[in-house]
N, C-alpha and C positions, 0 to 999 in steps of 0.2 A: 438516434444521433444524426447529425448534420450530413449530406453529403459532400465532400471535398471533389472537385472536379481537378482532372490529369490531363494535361493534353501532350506531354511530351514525350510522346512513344509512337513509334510506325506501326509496331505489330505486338501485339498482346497474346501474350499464350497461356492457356488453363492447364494446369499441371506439368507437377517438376519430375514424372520419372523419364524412361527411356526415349518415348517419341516425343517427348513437350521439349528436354533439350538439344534430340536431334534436333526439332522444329526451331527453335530458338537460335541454336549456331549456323542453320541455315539461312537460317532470317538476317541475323547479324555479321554473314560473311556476304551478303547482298550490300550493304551498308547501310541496314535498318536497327535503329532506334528502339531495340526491344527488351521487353521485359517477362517472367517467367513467375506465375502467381500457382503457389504450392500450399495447399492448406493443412497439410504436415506441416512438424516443425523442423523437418530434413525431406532433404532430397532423397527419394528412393525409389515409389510407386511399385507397379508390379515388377518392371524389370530388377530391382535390384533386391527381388523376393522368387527370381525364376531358377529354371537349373541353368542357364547361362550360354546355353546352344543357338548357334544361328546356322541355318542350311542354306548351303551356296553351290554354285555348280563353276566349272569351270575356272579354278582359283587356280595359285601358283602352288598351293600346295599340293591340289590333284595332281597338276600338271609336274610335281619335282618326282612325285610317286607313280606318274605314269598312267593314270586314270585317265579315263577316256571318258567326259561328259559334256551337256551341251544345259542352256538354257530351257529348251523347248524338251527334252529330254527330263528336266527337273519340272517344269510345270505339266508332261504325265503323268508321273507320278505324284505328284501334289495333287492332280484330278482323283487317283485311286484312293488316295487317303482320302480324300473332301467323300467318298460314298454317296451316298444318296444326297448330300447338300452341292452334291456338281451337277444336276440338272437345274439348278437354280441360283446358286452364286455365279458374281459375276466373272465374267471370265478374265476381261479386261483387265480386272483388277490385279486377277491372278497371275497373269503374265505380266501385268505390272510387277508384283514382288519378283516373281521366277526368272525376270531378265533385267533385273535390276539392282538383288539382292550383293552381286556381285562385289558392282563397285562400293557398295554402302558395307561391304569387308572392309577393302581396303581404307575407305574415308576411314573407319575409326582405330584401323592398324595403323592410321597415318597420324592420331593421340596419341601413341604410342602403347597399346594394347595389345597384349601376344594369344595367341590361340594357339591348341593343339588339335591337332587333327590333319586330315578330315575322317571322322569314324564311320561304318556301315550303323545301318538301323532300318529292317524293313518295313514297307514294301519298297524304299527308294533303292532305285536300281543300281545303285554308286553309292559310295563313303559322302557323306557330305555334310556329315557336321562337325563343328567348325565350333571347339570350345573354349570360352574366353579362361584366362588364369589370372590368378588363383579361382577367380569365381564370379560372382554376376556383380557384388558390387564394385568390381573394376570397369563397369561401362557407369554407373552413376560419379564415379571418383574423377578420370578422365574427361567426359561428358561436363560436368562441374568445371570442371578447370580449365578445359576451353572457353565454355563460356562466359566465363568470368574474363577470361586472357584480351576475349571480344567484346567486351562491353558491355554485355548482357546484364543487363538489372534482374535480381532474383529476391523475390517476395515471399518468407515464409510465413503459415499461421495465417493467411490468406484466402479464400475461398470464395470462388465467382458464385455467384448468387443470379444473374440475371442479366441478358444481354443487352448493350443499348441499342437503338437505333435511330437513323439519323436519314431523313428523305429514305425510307428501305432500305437502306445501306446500314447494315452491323457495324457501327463505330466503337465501341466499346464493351468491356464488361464491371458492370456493378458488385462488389466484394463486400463480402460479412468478414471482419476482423477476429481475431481472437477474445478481442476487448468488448465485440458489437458495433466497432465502429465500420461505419457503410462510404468508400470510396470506389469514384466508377475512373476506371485507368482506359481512357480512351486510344482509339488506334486510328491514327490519320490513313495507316492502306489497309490493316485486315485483322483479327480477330482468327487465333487457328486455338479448336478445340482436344486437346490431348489430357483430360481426367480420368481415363480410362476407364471400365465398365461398369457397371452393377451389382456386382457379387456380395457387397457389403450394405445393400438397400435391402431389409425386411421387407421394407414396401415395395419396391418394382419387383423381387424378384417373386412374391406372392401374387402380385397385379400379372406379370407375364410368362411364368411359370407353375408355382405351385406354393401353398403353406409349408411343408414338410422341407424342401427346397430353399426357403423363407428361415427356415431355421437355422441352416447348415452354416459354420464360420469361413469368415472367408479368408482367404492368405493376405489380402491387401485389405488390411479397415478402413482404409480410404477411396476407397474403389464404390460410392457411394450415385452414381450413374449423374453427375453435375452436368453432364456435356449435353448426355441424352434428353435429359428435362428440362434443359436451358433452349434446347435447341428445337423441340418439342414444341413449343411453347412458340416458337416463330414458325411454325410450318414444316421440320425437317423429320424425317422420317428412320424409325425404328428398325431395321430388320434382322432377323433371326432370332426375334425378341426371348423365344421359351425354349432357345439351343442353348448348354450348359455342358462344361466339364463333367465328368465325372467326380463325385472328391477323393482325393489323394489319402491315403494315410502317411505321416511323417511323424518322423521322430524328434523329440528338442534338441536342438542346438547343443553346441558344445557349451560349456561355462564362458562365463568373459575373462572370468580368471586362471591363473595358471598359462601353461604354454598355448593351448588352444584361445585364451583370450588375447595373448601377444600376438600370432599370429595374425585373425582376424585388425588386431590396431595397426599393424603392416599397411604404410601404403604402399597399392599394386603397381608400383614403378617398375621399369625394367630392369632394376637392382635386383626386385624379388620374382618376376616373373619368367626374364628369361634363363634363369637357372633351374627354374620350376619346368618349363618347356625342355630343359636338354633333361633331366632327370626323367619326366615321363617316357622318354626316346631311351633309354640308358639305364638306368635302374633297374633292381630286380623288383619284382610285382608285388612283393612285401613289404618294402621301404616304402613303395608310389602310395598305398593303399595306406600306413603310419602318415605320411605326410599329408596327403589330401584330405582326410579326417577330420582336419583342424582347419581347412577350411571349407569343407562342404556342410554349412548350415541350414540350409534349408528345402533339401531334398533328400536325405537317407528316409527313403521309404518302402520299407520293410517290402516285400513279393507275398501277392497273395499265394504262391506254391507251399510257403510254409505252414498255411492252412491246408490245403490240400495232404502236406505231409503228414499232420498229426497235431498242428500247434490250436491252442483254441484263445480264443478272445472272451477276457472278464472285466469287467466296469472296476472302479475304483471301489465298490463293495463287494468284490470276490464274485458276482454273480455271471455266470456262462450269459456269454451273449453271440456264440459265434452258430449256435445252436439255428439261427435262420437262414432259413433258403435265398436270403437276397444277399446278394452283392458285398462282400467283408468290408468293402470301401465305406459303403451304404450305410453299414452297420453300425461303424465306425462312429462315421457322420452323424449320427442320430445323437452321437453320448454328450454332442458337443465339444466345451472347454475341457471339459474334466476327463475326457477320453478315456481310454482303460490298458489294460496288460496285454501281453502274448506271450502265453504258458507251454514252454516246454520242459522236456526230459532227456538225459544225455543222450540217447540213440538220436534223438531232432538236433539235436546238438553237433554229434559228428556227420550227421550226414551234411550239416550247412559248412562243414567246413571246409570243405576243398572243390573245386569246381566239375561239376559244372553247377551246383547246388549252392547260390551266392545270397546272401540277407536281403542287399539293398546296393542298389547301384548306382553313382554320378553317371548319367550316360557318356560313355564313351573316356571315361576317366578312367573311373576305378570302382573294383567290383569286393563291395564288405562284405568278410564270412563273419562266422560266428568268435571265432578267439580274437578280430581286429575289435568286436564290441567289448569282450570280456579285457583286452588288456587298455585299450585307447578309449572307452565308452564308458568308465564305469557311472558316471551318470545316470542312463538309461540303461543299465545289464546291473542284475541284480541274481545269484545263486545260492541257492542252500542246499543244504543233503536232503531236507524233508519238504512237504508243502508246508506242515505248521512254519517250519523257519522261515520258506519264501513268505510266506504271508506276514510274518515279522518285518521282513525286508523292505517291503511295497507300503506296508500299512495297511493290507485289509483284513476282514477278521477269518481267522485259521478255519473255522469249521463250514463257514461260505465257499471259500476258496477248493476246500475238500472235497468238497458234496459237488461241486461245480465240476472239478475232473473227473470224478468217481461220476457222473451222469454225462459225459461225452465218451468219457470207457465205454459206456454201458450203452451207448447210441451208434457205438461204428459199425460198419459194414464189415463184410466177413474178409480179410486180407489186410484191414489195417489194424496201425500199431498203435496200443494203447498208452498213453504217460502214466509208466510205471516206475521207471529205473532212475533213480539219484542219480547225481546231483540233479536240480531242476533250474530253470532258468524263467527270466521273465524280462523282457523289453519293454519300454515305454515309461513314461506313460507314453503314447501312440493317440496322436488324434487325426482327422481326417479334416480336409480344408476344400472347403470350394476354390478350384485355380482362377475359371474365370465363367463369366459368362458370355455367349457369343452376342447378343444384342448391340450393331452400333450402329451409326446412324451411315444412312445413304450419302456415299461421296461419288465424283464423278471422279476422272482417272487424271484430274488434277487435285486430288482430295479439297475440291468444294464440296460444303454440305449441299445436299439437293433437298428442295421442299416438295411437296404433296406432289407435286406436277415435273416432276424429274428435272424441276429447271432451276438452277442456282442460288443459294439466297445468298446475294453480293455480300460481299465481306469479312463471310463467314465460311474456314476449312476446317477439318477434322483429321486427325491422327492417331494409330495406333490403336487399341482397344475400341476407342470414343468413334472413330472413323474406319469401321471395320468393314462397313461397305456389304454386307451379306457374305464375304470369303469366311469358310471353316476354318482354317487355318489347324489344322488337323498336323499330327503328329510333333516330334521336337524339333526345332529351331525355327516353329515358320511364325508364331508369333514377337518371338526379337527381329527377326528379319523384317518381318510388317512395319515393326513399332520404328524400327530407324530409318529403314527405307522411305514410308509415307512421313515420315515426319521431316524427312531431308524434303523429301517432294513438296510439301505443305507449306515449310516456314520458306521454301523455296519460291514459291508463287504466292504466296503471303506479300513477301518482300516486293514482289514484280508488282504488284498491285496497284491503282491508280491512286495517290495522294487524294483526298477529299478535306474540307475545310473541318473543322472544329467547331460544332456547334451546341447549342443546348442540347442536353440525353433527354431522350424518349423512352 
């Protein structure tokens, strides 16, 4: 199909989740001409698929609670998490977020967004995560709505396809439609990259990791590495290309219907959220834990302790799969879509029920045992008296499912407890998700992308996953903080950019 040419926009941004419209209201509060190309048919990306944590140091909140912490203080500890990728990421960068994260709090408290917090999580030497309410997709809700408030033009079903350029200057980006129609939406000052990773490319992450890796699903299907290949492709450089999450195991979502679907249709306005913030303060642990259920979607994920305890993992054919030495995550991961069970017995049953022995945790929320799944979950919690019954329950066949616990009895070590005792339980289905991959491309600590030769490819920034710069971003809340912080930074010198003419695309 025909090319249509755009020239009426300052700055162009690839993708609509967390850092494309940071990047975007940054751009458009400069008083730039911007628009926001999302090849979903919604706004969401990884952030509004995260647990919703951002780690900040020195907020008003530490500061009402009397916590003693420092910027330079949170970027040691950000050193200890990074491990063996702190002899080699940049450090720049990292002090970039860790003395910067702060104010990119307050900008989106300033949407009107409520946190609670700040909660402990080691190794950080201080509380400092900082959790949005109801949940994560109150920064795409908000986020959205400013930018729209701003003028921001937003583009769904969209997808950059291929960068233009104009005398060596990145003017624009070239889109594949929904429909196949091909439109290049030109940028008179800059061009900032925010599609976020890879995790959803067979092909890169085979090419820079592994096949087995290549197979695993990812939490974001759209996280298809757009930025990295586009940019690739002009000289800009990949790094930490074969660093990878671990994958998660998580449970499904609650229903859309019923109360847990009303809930989630709630917008996270201050009507609903700051009642939600005095109740987590005020509430007993049993109501917070009923209430936050219905919106925690997309992080109850199960502790591997409950393996350790006695629980074993079976494919959706009854068959024992928890029986391997590697990694229960791993395992998981391997089943793909179709994921599989986690087979207990009342004795794993009461021991998950009262703390300190918790199922699955929102960090820093709220911590589920076993009767919040058996009375708020029946979705995913499923009990009978016998296995034949559970096997009835799940739908897999009774005498697989038999043979599968009757040979983890018969495999344990001398001290553990065998699944003998009715009622029995089963969660899931349970599958495992690739979070993200760390491969993005080299920005400088004004998130320009940098080419071969560390020297800037004019007109061309990166944010957020896509502009990851070599930081690990290790533990929770440093990739939301990333993702808002550089993409404030990005569409922020985006905007500052130098005007250039409108020419034919290259």
């Amino acid at each position: 199909m025909p090319i249509t040419q755009r020239t009426d926009y300052d700055v162009v941004v690839v993708g609509g989740g967390g850092s494309g419209l940071a990047a975007a209201i940054a751009a458009a509060s400069e008083g730039a001409r911007t628009v926001v190309l999302e090849k979903a048919d919604e706004l969401r990306g990884s952030t509004g698929r995260s647990v919703g944590s951002i780690a900040a140091s020195a907020t008003p909140d530490q500061q009402r609670l009397g916590i003693d912490d420092s910027a330079d203080r949170h970027l040691a500890d950000y050193r200890v998490l990074s491990g063996t990728l702190a002899a080699t990421e940049n450090i720049e960068l990292a002090k970039l977020l860790t003395h910067n994260v702060t104010d990119t709090l307050a900008w989106l408290r300033g949407m009107g967004m409520e946190f609670f917090g700040p909660v402990g999580e080691a190794p950080h030497s201080a509380p400092r995560l900082h959790n949005v309410l109801p949940g994560s997709r109150s920064y795409i809700y908000h986020l959205e709505r400013k930018a729209r408030q701003l003028g921001v033009t937003i583009e769904l079903g969209v997808a950059g396809d291929r960068l233009v350029q104009n005398a060596g200057r990145v003017s624009g980006v070239e889109t594949c439609g929904a429909d196949g129609s091909r439109v290049v939406y030109s940028a008179r000052r800059a061009v900032v990259l925010a599609s976020g990773d890879f995790s959803a490319s067979a092909e890169l992450k085979s090419k820079w990791i592994d096949d087995r890796v290549a197979r695993f699903v990812p939490v974001n299907p759209c996280a298809t590495g757009d930025a990295q290949r586009m940019a690739i492709e002009l000289g800009g450089q990949v790094l930490n290309a074969e660093v990878f999450d671990v994958p998660s195991m998580r449970l499904a979502p609650p229903p859309s219907e019923g109360l847990f679907g009303l809930l989630q249709r709630l917008a996270p306005r201050r009507y609903l959220t700051a009642p939600i913030r005095w109740g987590m303060a005020h509430l007993p642990n049993w109501l917070i834990r009923a209430l936050m259920m219905g919106f925690v979607t997309t992080y109850l994920s199960p502790r591997e302790a409950l393996f350790d305890a006695g629980a074993i993992l079976v494919d959706t054919a009854g068959r024992l799969r928890s029986d391997s030495p590697e990694n229960i995550n791993l395992v998981v991961a391997g089943l793909g879509e179709e994921g599989g069970y986690i087979i207990g017995d009342r004795a794993l049953y009461r021991k998950f029920s009262a703390d300190p022995c918790y199922v699955a945790t929102a960090p820093g929320v709220a911590f589920a045992y076993m009767p919040d799944f058996r009375r708020s979950r029946k979705d995913v919690y499923a009990e009978a008296s016998t296995l034949p019954e559970l096997a009835t329950e799940i739908g897999v066949p009774a005498a697989t499912l038999s043979k599968s616990v009757a040979a983890a009895n018969e495999s344990l070590a001398g001290g553990s407890a065998p699944l003998t005792e009715g009622p029995f339980f089963a969660l899931g289905p349970v599958r495992a998700y690739l979070l993200q991959t760390n491969g993005g491309l080299a920005v400088s600590t004004d998130l320009e992308v940098l080419g071969a030769d560390d020297r800037p490819l004019p007109g061309l920034y990166a944010a957020g996953n896509a502009g990851q710069g070599g930081l690990a971003l290790f533990g929770h809340g440093h990739h939301l903080g990333w993702a808002f912080t550089s993409g404030r930074i990005a569409g922020r010198n985006a905007a500052r950019s130098a005007i250039t003419p409108i020419r034919a695309a290259s």
